[in-house]
Steps between C-alpha positions, in 0.01 A plus 500: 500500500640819287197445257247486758672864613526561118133469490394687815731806390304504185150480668608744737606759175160379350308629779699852491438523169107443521500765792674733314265491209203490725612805657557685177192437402325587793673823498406580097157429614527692832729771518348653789524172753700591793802283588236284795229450206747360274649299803144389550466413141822292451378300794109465370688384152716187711140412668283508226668438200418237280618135705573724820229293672784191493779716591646475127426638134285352252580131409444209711594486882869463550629206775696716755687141572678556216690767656594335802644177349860432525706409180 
């Protein structure tokens, strides 16, 4: 069970990390964005982003089972 936490605590710092850098970017490109259009951006990104559509990033569709199996 600690690995599947493991695991999750380094998605979960994967995902920061990726939001952080999409934000940075955004605001090179867009200094002038007010604090709700760059709150309006980060959410457009998690929508539309490449493998949004399936509610995960670009690969092949993850079984959500896996999470809920007990060891």
């Amino acid at each position: 069970m600690e690995n599947g936490i493991a695991r999750f605590q380094l998605l979960m710092e994967l995902r920061r990390l990726g939001e952080r850098a999409f934000l940075h970017k955004l605001r090179q490109k867009h200094p002038d964005l007010t604090p709700q259009q760059i709150n309006e951006e980060l959410s457009k990104w998690y929508r539309v982003r490449p493998g949004a559509e399936f509610g995960d990033g670009v690969g092949r569709v993850g079984d959500m089972a896996r999470f809920t199996q007990s060891n």
